[in-house]
PAZAPA-4460 file (N, C-alpha, C; in steps of 0.05 Angstrom, whole numbers, plus 32768, in hexadecimal, padded with zeros to 4 digits):
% residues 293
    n_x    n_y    n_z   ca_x   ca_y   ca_z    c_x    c_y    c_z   seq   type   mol
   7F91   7EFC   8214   7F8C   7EE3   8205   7FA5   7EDB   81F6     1      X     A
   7FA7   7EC4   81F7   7FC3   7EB6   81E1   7FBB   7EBE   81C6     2      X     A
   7FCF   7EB7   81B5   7FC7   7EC1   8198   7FB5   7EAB   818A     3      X     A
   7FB1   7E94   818C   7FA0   7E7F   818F   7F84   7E80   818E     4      X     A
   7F88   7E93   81A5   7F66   7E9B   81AF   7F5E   7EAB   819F     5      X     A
   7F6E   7EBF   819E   7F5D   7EDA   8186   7F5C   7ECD   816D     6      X     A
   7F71   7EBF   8160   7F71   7EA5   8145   7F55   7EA1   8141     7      X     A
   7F49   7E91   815E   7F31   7E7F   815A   7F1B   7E9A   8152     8      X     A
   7F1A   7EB1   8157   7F0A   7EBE   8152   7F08   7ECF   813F     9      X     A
   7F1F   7EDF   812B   7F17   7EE4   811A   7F29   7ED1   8102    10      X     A
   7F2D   7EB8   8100   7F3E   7EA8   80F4   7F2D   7EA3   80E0    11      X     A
   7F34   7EA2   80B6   7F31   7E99   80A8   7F3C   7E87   809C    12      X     A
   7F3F   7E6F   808E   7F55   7E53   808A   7F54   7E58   8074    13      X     A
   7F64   7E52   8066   7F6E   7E54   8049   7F63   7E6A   8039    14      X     A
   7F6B   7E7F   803C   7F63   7E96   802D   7F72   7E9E   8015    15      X     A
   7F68   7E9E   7FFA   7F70   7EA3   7FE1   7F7C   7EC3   7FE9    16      X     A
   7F98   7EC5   7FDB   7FA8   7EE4   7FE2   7F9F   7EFB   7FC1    17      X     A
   7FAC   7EE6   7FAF   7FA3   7EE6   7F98   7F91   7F02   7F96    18      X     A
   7F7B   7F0D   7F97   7F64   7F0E   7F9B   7F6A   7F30   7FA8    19      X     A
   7F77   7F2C   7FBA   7F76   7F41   7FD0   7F97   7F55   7FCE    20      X     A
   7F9C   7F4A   7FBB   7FB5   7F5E   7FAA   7FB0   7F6E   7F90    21      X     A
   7FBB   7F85   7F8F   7FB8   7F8A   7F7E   7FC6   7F7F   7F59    22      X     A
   7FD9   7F70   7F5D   7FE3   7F65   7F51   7FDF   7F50   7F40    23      X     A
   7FC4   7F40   7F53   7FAF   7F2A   7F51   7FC7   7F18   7F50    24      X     A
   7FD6   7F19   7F5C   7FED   7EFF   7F5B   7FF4   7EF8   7F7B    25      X     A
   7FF2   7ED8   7F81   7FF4   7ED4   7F9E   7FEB   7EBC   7FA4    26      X     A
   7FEE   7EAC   7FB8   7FE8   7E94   7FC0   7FCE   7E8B   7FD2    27      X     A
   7FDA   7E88   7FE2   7FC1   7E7B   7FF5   7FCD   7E7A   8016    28      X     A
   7FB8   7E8A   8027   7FC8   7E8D   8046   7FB8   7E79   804F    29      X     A
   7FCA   7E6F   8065   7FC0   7E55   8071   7FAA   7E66   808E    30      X     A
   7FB7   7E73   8097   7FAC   7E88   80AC   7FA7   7EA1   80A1    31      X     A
   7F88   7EB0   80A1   7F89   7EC8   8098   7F70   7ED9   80AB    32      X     A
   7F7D   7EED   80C0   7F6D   7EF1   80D2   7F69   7F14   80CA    33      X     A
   7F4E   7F15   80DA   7F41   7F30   80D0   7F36   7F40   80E2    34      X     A
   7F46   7F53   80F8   7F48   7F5D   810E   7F29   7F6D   810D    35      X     A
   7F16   7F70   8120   7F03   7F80   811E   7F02   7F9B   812E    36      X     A
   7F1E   7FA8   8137   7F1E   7FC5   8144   7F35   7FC1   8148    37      X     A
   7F44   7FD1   8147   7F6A   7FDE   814E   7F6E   7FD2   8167    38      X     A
   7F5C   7FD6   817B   7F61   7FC1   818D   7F68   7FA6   8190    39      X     A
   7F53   7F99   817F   7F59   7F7D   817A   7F71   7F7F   816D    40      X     A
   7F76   7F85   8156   7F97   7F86   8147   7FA4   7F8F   8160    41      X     A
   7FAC   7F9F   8173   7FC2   7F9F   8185   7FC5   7F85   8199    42      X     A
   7FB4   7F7C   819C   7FAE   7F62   81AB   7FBD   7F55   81A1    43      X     A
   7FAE   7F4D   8184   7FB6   7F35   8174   7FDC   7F37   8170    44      X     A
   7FE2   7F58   8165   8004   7F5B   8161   8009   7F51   8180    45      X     A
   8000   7F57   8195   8010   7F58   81A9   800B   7F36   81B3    46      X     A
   7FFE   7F29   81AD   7FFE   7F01   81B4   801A   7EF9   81A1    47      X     A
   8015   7F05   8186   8026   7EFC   816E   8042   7EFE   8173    48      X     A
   8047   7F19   8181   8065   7F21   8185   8064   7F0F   819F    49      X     A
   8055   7F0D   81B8   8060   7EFD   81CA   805F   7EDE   81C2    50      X     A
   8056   7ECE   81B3   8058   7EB7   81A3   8071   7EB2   8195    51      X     A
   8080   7ED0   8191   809B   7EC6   817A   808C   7ECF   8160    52      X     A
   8070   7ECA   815C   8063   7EC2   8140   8067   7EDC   812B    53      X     A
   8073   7ED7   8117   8079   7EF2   8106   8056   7EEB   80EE    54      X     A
   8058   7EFD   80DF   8036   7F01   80D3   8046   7F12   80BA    55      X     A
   802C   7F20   80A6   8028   7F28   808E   8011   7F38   8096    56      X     A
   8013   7F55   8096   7FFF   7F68   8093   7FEF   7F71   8077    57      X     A
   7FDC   7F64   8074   7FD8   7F71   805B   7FBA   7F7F   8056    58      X     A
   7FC2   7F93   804F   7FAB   7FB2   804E   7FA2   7FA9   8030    59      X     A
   7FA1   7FC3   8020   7F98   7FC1   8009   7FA5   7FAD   7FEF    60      X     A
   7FB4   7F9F   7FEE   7FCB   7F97   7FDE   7FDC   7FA0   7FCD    61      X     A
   7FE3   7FB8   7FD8   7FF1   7FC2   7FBE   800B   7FC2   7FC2    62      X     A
   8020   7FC8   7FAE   803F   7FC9   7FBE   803B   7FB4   7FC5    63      X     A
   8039   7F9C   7FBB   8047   7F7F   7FCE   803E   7F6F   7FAE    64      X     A
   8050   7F5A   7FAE   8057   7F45   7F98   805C   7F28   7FB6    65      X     A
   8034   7F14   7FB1   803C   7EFC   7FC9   8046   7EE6   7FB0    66      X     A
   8055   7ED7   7FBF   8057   7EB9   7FB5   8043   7EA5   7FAE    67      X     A
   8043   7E9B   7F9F   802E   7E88   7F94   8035   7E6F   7FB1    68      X     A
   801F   7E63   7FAF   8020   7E4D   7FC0   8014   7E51   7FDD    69      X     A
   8016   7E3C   7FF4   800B   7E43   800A   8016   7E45   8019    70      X     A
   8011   7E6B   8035   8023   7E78   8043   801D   7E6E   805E    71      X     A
   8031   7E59   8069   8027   7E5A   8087   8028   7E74   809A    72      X     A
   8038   7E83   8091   8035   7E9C   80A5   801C   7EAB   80A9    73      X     A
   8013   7EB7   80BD   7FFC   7EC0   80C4   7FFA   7ED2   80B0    74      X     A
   7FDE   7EE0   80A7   7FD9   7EF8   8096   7FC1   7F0C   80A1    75      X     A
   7FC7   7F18   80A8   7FB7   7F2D   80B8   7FAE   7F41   80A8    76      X     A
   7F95   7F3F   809E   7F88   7F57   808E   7F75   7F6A   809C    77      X     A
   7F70   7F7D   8096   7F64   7F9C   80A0   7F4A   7FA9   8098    78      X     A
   7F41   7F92   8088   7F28   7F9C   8077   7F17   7FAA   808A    79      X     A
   7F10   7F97   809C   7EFF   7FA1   80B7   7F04   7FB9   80CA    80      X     A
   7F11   7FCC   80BE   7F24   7FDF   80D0   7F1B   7FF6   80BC    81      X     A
   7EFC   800A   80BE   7EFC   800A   80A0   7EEC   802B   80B0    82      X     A
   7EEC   8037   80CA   7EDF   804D   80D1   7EE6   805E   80C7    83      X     A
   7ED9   8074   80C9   7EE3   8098   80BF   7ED3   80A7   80CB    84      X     A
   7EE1   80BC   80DB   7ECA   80CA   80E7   7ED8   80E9   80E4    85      X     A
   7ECC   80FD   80E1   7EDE   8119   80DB   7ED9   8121   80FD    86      X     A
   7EF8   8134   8108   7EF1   813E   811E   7EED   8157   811D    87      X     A
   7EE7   815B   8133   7EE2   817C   813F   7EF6   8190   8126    88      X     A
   7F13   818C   8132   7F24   8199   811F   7F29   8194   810C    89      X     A
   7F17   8189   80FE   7F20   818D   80DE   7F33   8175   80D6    90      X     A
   7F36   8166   80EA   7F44   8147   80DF   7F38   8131   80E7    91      X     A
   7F3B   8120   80C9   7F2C   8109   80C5   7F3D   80FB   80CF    92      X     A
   7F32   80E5   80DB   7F36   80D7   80EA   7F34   80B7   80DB    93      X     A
   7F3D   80A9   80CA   7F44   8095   80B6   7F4C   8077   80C5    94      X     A
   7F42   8067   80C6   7F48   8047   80CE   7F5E   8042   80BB    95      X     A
   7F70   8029   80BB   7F89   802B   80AE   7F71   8011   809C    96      X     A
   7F5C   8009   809C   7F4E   7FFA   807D   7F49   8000   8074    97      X     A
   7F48   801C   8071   7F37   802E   805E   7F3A   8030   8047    98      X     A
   7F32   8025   802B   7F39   802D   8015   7F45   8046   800E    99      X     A
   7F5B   804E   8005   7F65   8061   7FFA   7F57   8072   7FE6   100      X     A
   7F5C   8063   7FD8   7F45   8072   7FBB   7F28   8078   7FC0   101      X     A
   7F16   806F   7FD1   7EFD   8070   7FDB   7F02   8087   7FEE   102      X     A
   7F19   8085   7FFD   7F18   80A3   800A   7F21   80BE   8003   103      X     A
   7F32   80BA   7FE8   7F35   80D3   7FD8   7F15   80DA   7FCF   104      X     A
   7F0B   80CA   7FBF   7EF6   80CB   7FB2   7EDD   80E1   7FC8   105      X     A
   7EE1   80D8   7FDF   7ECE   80D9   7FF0   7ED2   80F5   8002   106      X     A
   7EE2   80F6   8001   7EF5   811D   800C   7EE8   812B   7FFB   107      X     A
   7EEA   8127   7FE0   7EEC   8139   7FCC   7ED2   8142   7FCC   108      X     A
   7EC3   812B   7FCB   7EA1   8128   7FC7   7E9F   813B   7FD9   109      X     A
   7EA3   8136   8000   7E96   8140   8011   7E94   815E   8015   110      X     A
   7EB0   816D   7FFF   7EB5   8186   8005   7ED6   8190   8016   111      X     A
   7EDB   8174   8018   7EF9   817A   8025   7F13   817F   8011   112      X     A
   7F28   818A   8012   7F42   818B   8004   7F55   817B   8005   113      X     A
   7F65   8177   7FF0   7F82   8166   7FFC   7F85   8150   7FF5   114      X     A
   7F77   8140   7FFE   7F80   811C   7FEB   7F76   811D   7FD0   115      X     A
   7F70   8135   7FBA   7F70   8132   7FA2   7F87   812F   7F97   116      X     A
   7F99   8137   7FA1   7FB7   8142   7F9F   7FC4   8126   7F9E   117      X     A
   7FB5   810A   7FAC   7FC0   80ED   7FA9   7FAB   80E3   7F9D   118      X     A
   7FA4   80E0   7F81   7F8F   80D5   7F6F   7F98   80C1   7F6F   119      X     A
   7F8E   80A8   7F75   7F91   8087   7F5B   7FAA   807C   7F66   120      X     A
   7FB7   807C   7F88   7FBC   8072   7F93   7FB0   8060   7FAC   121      X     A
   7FB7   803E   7F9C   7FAA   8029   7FA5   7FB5   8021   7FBB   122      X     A
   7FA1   8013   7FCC   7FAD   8008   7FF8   7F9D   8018   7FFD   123      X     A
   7F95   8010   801C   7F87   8016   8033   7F9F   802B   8041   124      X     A
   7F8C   8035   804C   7F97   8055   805E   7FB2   804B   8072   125      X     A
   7FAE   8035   8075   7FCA   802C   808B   7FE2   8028   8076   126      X     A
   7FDB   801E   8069   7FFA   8015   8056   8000   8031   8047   127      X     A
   7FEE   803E   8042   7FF3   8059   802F   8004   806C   803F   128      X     A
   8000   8066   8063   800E   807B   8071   8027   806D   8082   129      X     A
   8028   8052   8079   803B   804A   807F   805A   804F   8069   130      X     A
   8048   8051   8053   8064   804C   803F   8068   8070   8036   131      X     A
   8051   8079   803F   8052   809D   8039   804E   8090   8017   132      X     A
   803C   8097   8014   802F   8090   7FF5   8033   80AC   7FF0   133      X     A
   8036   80AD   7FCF   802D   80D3   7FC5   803C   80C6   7FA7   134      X     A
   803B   80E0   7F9E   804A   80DE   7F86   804B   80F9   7F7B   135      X     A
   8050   810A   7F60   8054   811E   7F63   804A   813C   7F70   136      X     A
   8032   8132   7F73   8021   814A   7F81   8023   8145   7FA1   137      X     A
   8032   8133   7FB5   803D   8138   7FC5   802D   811A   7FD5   138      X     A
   8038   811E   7FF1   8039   8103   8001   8022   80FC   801B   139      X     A
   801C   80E5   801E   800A   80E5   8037   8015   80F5   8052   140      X     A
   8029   80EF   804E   802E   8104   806B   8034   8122   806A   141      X     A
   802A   8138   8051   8027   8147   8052   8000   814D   8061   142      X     A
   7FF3   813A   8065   7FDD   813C   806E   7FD3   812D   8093   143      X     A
   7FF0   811E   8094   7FEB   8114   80AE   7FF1   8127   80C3   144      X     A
   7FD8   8125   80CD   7FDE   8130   80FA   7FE8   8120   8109   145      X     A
   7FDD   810F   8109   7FE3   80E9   811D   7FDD   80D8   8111   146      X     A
   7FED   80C2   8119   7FEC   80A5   810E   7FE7   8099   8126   147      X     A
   7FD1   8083   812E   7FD4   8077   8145   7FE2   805A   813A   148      X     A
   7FED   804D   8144   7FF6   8038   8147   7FFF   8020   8166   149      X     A
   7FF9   800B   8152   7FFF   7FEF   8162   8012   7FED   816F   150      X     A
   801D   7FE8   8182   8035   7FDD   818D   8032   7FBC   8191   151      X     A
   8047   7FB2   8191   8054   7F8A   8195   8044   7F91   81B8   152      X     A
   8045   7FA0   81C3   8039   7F9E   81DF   801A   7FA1   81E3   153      X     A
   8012   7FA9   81D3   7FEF   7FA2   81D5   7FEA   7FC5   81CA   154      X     A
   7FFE   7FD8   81CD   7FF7   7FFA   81D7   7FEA   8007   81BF   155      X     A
   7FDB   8012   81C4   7FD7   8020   81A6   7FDF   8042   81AB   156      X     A
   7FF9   8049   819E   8002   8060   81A3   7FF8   8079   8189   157      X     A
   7FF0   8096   8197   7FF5   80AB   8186   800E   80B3   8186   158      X     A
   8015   80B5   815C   802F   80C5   815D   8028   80DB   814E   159      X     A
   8038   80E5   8156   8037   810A   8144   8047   80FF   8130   160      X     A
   8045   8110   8112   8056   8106   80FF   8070   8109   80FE   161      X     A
   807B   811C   8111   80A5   811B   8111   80A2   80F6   8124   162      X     A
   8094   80EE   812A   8096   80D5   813C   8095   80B6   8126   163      X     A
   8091   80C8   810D   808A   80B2   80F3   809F   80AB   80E8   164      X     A
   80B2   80BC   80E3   80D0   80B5   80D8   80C5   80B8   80BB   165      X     A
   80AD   80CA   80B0   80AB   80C4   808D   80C6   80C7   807E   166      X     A
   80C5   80B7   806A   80DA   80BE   805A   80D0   80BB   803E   167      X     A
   80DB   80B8   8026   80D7   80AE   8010   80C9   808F   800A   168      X     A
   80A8   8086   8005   80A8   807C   8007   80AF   8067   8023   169      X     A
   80B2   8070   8039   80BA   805D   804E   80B1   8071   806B   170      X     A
   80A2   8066   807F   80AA   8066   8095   80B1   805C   80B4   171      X     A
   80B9   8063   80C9   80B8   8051   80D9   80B1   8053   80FB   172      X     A
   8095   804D   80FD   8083   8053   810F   808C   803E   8120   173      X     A
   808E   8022   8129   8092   8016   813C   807A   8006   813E   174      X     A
   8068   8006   812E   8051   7FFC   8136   8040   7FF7   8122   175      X     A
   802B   7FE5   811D   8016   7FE8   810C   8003   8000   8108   176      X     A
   8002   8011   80F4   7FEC   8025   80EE   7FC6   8017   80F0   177      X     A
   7FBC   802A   8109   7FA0   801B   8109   7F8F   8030   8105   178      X     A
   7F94   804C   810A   7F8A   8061   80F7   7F9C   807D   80F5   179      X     A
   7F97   808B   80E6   7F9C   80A3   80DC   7F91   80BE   80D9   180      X     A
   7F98   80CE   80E8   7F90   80ED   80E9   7F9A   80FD   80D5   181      X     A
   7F8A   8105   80BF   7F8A   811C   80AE   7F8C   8139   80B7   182      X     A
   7F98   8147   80A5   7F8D   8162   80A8   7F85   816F   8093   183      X     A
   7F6A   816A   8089   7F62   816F   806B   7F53   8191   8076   184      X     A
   7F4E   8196   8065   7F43   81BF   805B   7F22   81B1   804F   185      X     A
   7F0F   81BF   8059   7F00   81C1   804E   7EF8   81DC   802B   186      X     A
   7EFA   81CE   8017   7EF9   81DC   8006   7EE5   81F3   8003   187      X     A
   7EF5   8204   7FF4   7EE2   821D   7FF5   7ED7   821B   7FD9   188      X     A
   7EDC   8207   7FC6   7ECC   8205   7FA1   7ED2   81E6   7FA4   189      X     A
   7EBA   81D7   7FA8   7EB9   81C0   7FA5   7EB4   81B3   7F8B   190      X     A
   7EAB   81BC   7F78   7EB1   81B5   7F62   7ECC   81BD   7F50   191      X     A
   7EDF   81D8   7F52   7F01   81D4   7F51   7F0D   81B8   7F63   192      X     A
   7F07   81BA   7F70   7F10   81A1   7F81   7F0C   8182   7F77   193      X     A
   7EF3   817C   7F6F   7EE7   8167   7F61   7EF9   816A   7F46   194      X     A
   7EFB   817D   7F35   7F0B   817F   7F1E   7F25   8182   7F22   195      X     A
   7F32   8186   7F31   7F47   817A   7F38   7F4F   8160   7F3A   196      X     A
   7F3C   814E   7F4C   7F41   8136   7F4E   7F41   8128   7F33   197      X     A
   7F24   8130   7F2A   7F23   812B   7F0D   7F40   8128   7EF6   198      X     A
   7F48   8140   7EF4   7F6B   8148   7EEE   7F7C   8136   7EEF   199      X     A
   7F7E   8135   7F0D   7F91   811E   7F17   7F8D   8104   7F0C   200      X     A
   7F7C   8101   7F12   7F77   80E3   7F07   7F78   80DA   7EE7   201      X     A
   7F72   80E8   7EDD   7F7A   80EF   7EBB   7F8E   80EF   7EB1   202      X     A
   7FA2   80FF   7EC0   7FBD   8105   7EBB   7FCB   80E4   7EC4   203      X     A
   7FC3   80DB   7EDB   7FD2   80C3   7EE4   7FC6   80AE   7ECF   204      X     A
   7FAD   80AC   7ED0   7FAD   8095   7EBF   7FB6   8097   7E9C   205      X     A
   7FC3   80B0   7E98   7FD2   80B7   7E81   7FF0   80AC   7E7F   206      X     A
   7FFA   80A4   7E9A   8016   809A   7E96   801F   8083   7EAA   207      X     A
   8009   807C   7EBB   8007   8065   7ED0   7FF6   804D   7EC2   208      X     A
   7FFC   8036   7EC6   7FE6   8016   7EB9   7FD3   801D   7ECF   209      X     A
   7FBC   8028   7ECE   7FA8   8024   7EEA   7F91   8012   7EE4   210      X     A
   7F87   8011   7EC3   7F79   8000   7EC5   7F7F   7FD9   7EC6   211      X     A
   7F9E   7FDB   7EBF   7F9B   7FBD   7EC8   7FAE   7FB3   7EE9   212      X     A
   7FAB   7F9A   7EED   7FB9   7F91   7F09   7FD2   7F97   7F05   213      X     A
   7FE0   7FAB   7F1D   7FFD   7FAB   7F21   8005   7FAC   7F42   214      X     A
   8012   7FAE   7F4E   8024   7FB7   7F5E   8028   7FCE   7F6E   215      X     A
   8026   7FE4   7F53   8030   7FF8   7F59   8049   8004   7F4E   216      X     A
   8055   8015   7F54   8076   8020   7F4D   808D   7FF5   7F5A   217      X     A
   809B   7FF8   7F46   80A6   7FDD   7F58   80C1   7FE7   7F69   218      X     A
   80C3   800B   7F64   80DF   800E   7F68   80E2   8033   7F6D   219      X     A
   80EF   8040   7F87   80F1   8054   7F8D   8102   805D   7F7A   220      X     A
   80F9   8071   7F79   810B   8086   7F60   8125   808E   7F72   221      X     A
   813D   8085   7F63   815A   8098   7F6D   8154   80B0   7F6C   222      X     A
   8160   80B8   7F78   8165   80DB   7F7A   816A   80ED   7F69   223      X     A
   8153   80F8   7F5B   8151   8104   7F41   8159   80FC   7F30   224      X     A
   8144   80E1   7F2E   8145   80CA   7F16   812C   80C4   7F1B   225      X     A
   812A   80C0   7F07   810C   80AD   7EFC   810F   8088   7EED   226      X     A
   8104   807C   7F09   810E   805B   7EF7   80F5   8053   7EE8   227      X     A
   80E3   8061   7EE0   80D5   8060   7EBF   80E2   8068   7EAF   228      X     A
   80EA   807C   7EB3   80FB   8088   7E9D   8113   8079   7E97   229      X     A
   811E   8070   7EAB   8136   805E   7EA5   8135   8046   7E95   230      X     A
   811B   803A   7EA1   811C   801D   7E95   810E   8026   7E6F   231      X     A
   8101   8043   7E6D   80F5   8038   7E50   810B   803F   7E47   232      X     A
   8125   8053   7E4C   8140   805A   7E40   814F   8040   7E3D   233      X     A
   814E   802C   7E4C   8157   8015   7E47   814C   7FFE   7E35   234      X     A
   8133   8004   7E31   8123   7FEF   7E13   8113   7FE1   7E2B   235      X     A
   8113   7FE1   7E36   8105   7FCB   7E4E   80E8   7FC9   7E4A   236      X     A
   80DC   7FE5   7E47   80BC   7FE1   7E49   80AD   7FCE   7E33   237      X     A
   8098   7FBC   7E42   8092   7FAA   7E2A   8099   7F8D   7E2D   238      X     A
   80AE   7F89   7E36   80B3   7F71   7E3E   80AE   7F5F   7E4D   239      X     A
   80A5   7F44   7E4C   8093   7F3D   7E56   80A8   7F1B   7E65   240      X     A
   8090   7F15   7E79   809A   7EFC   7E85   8081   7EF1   7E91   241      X     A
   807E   7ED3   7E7F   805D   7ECC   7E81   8046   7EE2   7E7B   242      X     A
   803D   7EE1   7E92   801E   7EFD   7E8D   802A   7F12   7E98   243      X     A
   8041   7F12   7EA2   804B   7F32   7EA4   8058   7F3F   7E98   244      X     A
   8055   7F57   7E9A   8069   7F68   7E89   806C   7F7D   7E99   245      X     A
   8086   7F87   7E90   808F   7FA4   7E98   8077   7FBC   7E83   246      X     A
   8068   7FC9   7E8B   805A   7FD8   7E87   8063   7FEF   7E6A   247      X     A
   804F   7FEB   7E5C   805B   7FFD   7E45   804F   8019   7E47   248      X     A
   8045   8020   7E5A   803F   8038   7E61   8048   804D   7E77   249      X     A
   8059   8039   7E8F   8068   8044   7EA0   807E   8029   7EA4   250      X     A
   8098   8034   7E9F   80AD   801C   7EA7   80B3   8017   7EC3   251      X     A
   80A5   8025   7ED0   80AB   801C   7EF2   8099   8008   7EFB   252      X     A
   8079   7FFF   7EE7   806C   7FF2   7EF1   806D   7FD4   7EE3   253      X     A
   805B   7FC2   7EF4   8062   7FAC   7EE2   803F   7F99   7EE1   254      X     A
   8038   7F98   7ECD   801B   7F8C   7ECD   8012   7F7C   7ECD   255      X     A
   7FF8   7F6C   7ED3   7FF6   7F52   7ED4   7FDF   7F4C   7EB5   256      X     A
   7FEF   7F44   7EA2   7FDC   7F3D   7E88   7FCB   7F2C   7E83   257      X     A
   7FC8   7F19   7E9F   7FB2   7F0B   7E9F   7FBE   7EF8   7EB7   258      X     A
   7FC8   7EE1   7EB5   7FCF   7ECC   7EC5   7FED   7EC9   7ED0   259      X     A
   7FF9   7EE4   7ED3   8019   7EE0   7EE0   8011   7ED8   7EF5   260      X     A
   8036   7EC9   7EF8   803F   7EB9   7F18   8050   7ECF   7F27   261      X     A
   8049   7ECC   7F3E   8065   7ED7   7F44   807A   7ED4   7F3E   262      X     A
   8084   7EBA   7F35   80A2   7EC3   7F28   809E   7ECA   7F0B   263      X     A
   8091   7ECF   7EFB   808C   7EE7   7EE9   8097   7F00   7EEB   264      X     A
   8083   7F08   7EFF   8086   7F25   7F09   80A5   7F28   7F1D   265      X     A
   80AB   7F11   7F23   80C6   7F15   7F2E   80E2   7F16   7F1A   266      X     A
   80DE   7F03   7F0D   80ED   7F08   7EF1   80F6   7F22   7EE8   267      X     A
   80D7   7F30   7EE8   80DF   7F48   7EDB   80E5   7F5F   7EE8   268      X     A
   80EE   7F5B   7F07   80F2   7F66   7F1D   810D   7F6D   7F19   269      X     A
   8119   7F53   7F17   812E   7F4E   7F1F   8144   7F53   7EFA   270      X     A
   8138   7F53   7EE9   8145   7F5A   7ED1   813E   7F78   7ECA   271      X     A
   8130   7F8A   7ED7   8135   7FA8   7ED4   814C   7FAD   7EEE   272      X     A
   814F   7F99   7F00   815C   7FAC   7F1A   817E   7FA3   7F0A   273      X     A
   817B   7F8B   7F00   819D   7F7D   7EF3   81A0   7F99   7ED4   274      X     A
   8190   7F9D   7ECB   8197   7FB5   7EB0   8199   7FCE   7EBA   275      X     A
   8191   7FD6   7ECD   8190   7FF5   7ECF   81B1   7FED   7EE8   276      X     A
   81B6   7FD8   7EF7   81D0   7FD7   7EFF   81E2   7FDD   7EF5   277      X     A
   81E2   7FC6   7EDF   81FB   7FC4   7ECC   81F9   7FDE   7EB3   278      X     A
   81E4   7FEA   7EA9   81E2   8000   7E98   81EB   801B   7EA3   279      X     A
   81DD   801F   7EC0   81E1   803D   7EC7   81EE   8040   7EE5   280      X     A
   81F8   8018   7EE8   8207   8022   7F0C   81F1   8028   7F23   281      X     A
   81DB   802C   7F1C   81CA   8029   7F35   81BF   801B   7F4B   282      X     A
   81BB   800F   7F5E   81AA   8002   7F6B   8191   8003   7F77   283      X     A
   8184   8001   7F62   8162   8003   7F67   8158   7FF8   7F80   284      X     A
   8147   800D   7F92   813F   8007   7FAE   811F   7FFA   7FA0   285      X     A
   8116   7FDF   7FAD   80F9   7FDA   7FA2   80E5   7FE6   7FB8   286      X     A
   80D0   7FF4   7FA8   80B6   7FFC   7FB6   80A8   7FDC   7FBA   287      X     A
   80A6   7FD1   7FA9   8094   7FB9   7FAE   8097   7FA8   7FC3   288      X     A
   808F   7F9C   7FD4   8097   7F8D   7FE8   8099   7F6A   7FDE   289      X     A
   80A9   7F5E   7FE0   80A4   7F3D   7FD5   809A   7F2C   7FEC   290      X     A
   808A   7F1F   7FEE   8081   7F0D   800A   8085   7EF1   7FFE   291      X     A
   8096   7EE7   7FFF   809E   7EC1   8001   808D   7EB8   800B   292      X     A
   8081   7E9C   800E   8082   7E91   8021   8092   7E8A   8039   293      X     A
***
């Protein structure tokens, strides 16, 4: 089918973005389609790429800062992509829509190990193993077997994880993530396990903004450096632009205090990356992704 055809079928018109970020900051897509099986999404990538037509994948919203206003570019969301089934061997088997935090929560519950270790990181299972989410207690791809993915040609390929390229925050599969193979431990004290998660989550929301709208980190840490630490050494935390501010609880994040714009939150993007330049010589790599129109 042309990309046209699949359009007419799972196509929504003017969809508020706003809403579906974590940031709560964002415009309005003119096209916003909602694949109902990894299949359909390889279809749909593979009409899109033979169309020329470039798109916006968007999973859970997190890590991304959209533009206010309306995006003619396609926007392809994953909500519908939402299975889990545990296999034979001991690996779960994860759709890339899957809430993140609903599936920590839900390991822990069932008696399994391992994603306590990533408490109160926000996105669906595709973007989490795309960007290798983690933070100090360690990374999604310390738990991946296979990633299946999309190809521009319709294919949906298994990779083993040397086939992922993880790196810091980044990897590079070749393809859209449409699910994910775990290799979680079934716990032997499910309530240590539960109190662990418990832990985790305590400890994070002791030095992370989790209860209000952010982003996320806006910015990969240099190499044994910390850019929270940098920016509150610099006076930065606190400062604000419209309803945003640089976070007075972690300087890497940036919050939404009620009604920021994107260029708010861009403002203050772009005046921690110009101070920590000119202060300490660095060049801050951004975690956040920016989507323009």
């Amino acid at each position: 089918m042309s990309w046209r055809e699949i359009y007419s079928q799972i196509l929504e018109a003017h969809r508020d973005l706003s809403g579906l970020t974590t940031f709560k900051v964002g415009g309005e897509a003119l096209s916003f389609l909602r694949p109902r099986s990894a299949e359909e999404l390889a279809e749909l990538y593979a009409a899109l790429a033979q169309a020329g037509r470039s798109f916006r994948l968007l999973g859970g919203g997190a890590n991304v800062l959209v533009e206010d206003g309306l995006h003619e570019i396609p926007f392809i969301h994953l909500d519908r992509l939402t299975t889990k089934a545990a296999l034979a061997d001991d690996v779960l088997a994860v759709e890339a829509g899957y809430p993140f935090l609903k599936l920590v929560s839900e390991t822990v519950r069932d008696g399994w190990s391992g994603l306590e270790s990533l408490a109160g990181i926000p996105g669906q299972m595709g973007g989490i193993c795309a960007m290798n989410a983690g933070g100090r207690w360690g990374e999604i791809k310390d738990f991946i077997v296979w990633v299946d993915v999309a190809t521009d040609s319709g294919e949906i390929l298994r990779l083993k994880p040397a086939d992922c390229h993880f790196g810091y925050r980044k990897s590079n599969m070749g393809g859209l993530v449409t699910r994910v193979g775990l290799g979680l431990e079934r716990s032997k004290d499910v309530a240590a396990t539960q109190a662990c998660l418990a832990a985790n989550l305590k400890a994070k929301g002791a030095t992370q903004p989790l209860r209000v709208p952010s982003g996320g980190c806006c910015f990969a840490n240099p190499p044994g450096q910390s850019v929270g630490r940098i920016v509150e050494e610099l006076g930065l935390k606190g400062h604000r632009c419209g309803d945003a501010q640089i976070s007075e609880i972690h300087g890497n994040f940036i919050v939404n205090r009620g009604r920021a714009r994107f260029e708010d939150v861009l403002a203050l993007i772009e005046q921690i990356e110009q101070a920590v330049k000119a202060e300490r010589g660095i060049s801050l790599r951004r975690e956040l992704k920016i989507w323009r129109k």
